[in-house]
C-alpha positions in Angstrom: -19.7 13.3 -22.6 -17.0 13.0 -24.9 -13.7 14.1 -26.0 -13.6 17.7 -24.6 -12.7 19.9 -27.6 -10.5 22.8 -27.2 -11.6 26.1 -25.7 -13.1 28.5 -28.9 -11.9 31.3 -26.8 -8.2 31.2 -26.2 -6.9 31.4 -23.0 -4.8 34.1 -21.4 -1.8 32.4 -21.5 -2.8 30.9 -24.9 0.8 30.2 -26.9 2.6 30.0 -24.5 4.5 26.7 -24.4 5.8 25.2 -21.4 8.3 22.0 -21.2 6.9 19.9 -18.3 9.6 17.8 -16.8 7.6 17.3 -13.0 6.4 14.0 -11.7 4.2 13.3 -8.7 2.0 16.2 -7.2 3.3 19.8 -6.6 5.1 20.1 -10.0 2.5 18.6 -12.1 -0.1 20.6 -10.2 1.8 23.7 -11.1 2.0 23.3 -14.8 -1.6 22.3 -14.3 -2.4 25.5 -13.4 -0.8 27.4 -16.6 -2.6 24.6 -18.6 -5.6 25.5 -17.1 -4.9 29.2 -17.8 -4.2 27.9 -21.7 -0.5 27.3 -22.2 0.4 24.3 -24.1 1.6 22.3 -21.9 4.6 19.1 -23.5 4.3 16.6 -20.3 8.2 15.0 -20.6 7.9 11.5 -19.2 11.0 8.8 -18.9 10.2 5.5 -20.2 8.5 4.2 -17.3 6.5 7.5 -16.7 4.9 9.5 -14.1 4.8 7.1 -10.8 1.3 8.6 -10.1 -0.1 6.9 -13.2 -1.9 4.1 -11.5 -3.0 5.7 -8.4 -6.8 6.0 -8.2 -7.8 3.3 -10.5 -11.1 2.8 -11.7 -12.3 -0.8 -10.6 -11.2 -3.7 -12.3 -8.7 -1.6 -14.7 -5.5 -4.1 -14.4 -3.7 -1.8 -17.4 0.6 -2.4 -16.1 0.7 1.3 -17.3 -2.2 3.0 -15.3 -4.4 5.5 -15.8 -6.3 6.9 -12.5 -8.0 9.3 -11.4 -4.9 11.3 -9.4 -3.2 11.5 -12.9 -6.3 12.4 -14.8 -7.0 15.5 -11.9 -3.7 17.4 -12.4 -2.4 16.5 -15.9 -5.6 17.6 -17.5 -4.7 19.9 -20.8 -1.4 18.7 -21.7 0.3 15.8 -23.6 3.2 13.6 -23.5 5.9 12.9 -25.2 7.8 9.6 -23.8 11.3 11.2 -23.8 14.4 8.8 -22.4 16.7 11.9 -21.3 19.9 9.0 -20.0 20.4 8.9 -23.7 22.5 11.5 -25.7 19.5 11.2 -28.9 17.1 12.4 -26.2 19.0 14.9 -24.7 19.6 16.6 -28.3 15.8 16.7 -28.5 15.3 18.1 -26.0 17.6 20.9 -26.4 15.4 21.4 -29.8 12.8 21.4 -28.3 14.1 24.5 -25.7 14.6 26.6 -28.7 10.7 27.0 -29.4 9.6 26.7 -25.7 8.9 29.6 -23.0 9.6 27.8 -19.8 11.4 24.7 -18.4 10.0 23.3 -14.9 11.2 20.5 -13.2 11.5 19.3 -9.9 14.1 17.0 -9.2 16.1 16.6 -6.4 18.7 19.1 -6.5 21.4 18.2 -8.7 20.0 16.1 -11.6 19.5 18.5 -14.1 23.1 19.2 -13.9 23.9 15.9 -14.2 21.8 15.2 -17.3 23.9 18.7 -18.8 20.8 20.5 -19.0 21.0 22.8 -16.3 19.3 26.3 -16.2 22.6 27.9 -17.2 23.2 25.1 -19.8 19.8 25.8 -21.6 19.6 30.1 -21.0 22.3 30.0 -23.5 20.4 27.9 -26.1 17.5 30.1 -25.7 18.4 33.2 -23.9 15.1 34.3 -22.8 13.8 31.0 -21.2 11.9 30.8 -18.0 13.1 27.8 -15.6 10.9 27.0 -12.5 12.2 24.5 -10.0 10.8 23.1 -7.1 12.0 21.2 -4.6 11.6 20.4 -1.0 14.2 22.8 0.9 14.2 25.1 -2.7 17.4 25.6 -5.1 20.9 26.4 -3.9 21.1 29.3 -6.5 18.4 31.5 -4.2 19.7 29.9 -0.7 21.4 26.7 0.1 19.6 24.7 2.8 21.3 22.8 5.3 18.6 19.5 3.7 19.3 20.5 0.6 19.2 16.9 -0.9 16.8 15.6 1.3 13.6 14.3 -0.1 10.6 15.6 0.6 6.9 14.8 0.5 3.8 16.9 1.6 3.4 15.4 4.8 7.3 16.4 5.6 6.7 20.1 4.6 3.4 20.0 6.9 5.5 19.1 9.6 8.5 21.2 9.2 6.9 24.1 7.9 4.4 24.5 11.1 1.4 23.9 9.8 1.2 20.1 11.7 2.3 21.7 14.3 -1.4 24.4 14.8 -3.2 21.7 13.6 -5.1 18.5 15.5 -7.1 19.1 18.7 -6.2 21.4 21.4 -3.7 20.3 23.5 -3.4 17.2 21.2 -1.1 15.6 19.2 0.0 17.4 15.4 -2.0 16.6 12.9 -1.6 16.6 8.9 -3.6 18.6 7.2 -6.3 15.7 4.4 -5.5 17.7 1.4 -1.8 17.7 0.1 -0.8 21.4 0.4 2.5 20.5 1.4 2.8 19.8 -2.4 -0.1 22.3 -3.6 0.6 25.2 -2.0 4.0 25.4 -3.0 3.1 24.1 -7.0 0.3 28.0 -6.4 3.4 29.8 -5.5 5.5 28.3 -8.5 2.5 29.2 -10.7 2.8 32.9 -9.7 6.4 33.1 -10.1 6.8 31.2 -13.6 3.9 34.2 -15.0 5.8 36.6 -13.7 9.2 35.7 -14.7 7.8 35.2 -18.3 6.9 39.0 -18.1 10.0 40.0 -16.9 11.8 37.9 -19.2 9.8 39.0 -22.5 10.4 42.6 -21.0 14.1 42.1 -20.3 15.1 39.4 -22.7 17.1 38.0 -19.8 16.2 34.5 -18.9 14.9 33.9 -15.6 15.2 31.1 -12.7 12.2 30.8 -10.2 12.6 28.6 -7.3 10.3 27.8 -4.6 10.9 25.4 -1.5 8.0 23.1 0.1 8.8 23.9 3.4 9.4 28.1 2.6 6.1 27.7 1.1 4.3 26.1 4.0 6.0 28.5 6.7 4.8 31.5 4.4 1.3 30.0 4.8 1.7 29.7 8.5 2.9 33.4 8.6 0.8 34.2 11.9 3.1 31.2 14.1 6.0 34.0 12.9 4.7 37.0 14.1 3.0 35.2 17.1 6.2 33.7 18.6 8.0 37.1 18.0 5.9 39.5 19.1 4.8 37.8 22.6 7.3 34.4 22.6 4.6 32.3 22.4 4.8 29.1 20.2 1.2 28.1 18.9 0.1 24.5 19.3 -2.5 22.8 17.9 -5.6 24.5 18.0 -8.5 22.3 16.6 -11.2 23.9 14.8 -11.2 27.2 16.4 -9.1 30.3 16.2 -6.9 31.9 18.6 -7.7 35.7 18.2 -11.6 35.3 16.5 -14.2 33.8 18.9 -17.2 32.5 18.3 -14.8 30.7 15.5 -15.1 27.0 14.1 -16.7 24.5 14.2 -20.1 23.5 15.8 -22.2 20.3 15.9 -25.4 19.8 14.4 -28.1 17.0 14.7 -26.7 15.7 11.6 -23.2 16.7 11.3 -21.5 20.2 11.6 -21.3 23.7 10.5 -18.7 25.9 10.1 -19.5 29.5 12.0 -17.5 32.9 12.4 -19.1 35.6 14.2 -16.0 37.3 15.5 -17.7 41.3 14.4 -19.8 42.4 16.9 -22.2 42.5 14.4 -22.8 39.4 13.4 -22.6 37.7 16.8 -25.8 39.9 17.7 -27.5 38.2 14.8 -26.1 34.9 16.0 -27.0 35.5 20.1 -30.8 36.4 18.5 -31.2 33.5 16.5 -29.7 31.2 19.8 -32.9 32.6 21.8 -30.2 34.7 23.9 -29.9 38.2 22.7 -28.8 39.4 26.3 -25.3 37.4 25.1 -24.3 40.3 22.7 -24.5 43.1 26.0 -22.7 40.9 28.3 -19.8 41.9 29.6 -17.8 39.0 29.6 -19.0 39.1 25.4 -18.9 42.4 24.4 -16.2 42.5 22.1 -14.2 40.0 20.5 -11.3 40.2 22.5 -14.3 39.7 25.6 -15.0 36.8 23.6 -11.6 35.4 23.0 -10.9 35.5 26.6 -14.4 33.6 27.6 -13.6 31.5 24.8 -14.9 28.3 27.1 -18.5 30.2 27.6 -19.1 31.2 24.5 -18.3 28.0 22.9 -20.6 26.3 24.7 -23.5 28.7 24.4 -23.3 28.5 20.8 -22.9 24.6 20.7 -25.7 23.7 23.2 -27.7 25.6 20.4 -26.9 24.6 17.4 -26.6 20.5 18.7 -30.6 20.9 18.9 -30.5 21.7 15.1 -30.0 19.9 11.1 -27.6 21.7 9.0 -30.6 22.6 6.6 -32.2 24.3 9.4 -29.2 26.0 10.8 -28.6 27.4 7.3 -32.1 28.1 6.6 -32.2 30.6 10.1 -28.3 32.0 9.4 -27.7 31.3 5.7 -26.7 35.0 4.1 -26.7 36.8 7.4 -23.8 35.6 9.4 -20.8 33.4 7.8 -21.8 30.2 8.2 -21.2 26.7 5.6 -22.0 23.1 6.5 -18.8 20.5 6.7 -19.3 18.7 3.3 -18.2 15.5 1.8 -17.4 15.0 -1.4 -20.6 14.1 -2.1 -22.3 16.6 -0.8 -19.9 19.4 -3.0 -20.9 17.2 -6.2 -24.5 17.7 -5.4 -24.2 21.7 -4.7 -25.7 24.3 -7.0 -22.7 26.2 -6.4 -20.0 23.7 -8.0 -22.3 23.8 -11.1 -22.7 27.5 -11.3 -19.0 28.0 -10.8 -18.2 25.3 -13.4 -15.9 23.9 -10.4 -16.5 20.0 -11.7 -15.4 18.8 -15.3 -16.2 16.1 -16.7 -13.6 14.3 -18.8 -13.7 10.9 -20.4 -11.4 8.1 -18.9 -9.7 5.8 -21.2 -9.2 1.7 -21.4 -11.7 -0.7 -21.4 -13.1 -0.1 -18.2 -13.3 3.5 -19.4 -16.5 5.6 -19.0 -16.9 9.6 -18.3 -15.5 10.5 -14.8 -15.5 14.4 -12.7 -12.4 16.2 -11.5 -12.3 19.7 -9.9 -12.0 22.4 -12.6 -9.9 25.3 -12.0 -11.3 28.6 -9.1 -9.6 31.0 -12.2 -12.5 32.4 -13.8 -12.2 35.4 -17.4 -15.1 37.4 -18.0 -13.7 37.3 -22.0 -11.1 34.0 -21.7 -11.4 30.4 -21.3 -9.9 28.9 -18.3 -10.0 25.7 -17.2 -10.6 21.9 -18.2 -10.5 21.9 -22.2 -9.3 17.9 -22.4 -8.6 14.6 -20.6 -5.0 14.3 -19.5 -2.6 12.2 -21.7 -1.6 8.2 -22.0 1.9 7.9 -22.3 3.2 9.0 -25.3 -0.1 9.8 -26.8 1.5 13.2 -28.2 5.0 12.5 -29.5 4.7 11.9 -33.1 2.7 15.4 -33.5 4.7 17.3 -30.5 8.1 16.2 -32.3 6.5 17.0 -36.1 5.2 20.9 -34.2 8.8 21.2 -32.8 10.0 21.1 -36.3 11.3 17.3 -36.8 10.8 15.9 -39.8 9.3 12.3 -40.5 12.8 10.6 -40.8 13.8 12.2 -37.9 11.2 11.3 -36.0 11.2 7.5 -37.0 14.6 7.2 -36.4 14.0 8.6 -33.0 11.9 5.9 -32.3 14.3 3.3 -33.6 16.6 4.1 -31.5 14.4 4.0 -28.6 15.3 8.0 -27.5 11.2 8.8 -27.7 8.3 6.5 -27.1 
């Protein structure tokens, strides 16, 4: 497939543009989310760019600048303008540039912005309305200043600190991270939500607005039942492998060829489950009656529903439970790509990858689905600098400006 055109229906957030100043994975991943929702997206990079640009390259691409597949997922829909903001030129393009934009989002440590004289109270007065999104690891000291607040953080610090390490790994082991990187993506979601509905209340109010969110507030609000566990009873959860500790049957079982995800915890569906297994007199026992029965004979009914399901393939598991009790089989990557489901739900996009080694490559679309807008992957993310000449020329600079800009080395 080719160049992906864009979307014939707009999107919802269609116009609204959205100065991207994040690097790495939680703030690119946020303004990947209004991109995928249709803003116009202006990627910011400093002269040596986003640090993820090489990550994930396809084999045998050598290019010093990069290009993989990490930046390709989560800078999908926007473009870049190669913007050196240590220089006093750049700076006063940027400043431009903040009179014709919605939103501002950065996440620096704390501190830089207000270094670089373009802090959220520097650039609400150039355009009053303005919506600024920050986040950063312990959040901003305007909302709440954090005893770490310059610390640097990455996901696997705001998994640990946040509590989620902490419930995770198997029971009575040691913490465990969690694969995927919501240390960084959970909190980019909760940006997402905030920076929509600050640009509501500041089109409403003609006020600008400042959103903050913190990595490790956002993994503790994630985590919410640790809080309520330790207060109401005092007990501090540990990890708690693939089960639950208030749902039973709850997890993870084995199969001949791998595993299966079941929850039964209604009483419901555990009588479908207990007459599948061969074993309806399970669902008037006693010890199983209810779930609470069931959390507390946890160890029994575990191993009732496991000595079953070992004997049988996922296919057949499915095939006998499949639409009557939850139940999912543990994919792989592979086996997602393969599903009818990803391709009904439009949940993989294909883009094209650029340089000579380039050829058309999948990343995960967005879960945001219109009946009567376009969400999602419309285009391949950026090289760097692709987009300045045009994003300058949209932004109102002439020609000479614009050539002298790149004279004096301020854009790339």
């Amino acid at each position: 497939m080719g160049e992906m055109t864009d979307a014939i229906h707009r999107g919802p957030l269609d116009g609204v543009v959205v100065l991207d100043l994040t690097s790495m994975l939680a703030g690119p991943f946020a303004t990947m989310v209004l991109g995928d929702l249709g803003a116009r997206i202006i990627k910011i990079e400093a002269p040596f760019g986003d640090s993820v640009r090489s990550a994930a390259r396809l084999p045998g691409d050598v290019d010093p600048k990069g290009f993989g597949g990490y930046f390709q997922s989560i800078n999908r829909n926007k473009e870049s303008l190669v913007l050196d903001l240590k220089t006093d030129a750049a700076k006063d393009v940027f400043r431009r540039m903040v009179t014709e934009a919605d939103m501002v989002v950065e996440n620096f440590r704390s501190g830089v912005m207000t270094r670089l004289g373009l802090s959220f109270e520097d650039l609400k007065e150039i355009n009053p309305r303005l919506v600024y999104g920050a986040l950063r690891g312990f959040g901003d000291a305007r909302t709440g200043q954090s005893p770490y607040d310059h610390w640097p953080a990455f996901d696997v610090v705001a998994q640990a600190m946040g509590g989620l390490m902490g419930i995770t790994g198997d029971q009575g082991g040691a913490p465990m991270k969690v694969g995927a990187g919501v240390g960084d993506t959970v909190p980019a979601l909760f940006l997402a939500i905030g920076l929509v509905t600050a640009l509501h209340a500041a089109r409403e109010s003609g006020e600008a607005q400042f959103v903050d969110v913190g990595m490790y507030d956002s993994v503790i609000a994630i985590c919410e039942r640790i809080i309520y566990q330790n207060s109401y009873s005092g007990e501090i959860p540990g990890p708690e492998g693939s089960g639950h500790p208030l749902l039973c049957p709850f997890g993870v079982f084995p199969a001949r060829d791998g595993h299966v995800a079941i929850g039964c915890p209604r009483n419901n569906f555990w009588k479908i489950l207990t007459q599948e297994m061969g074993q309806p007199e399970l669902a008037d026992d006693p010890r199983f009656l209810s779930n609470e029965d069931r959390v507390a004979n946890r160890v029994e009914v575990e191993k009732a529903v496991s000595g079953w399901t070992r004997g049988l393939t996922k296919a057949e598991l499915i095939d006998r439970l499949g639409g009557r009790v939850p139940l999912g089989p543990v994919n792989t990557a592979a086996d997602i790509m393969a599903d009818p489901h990803a391709t009904a739900r439009n949940m993989l996009a294909t883009v094209p990858q650029p340089g000579p080694n380039g050829r058309d490559v999948q990343i995960a679309n967005t879960p945001i689905h219109f009946l009567n807008r376009e969400t999602g992957v419309r285009r391949r993310a950026p090289t760097m600098g692709e987009n300045s000449a045009g994003i300058l020329a949209d932004m109102g600079f002439d020609p000479d400006e614009i050539a002298a800009l790149y004279r004096a080395g301020a854009v790339e």
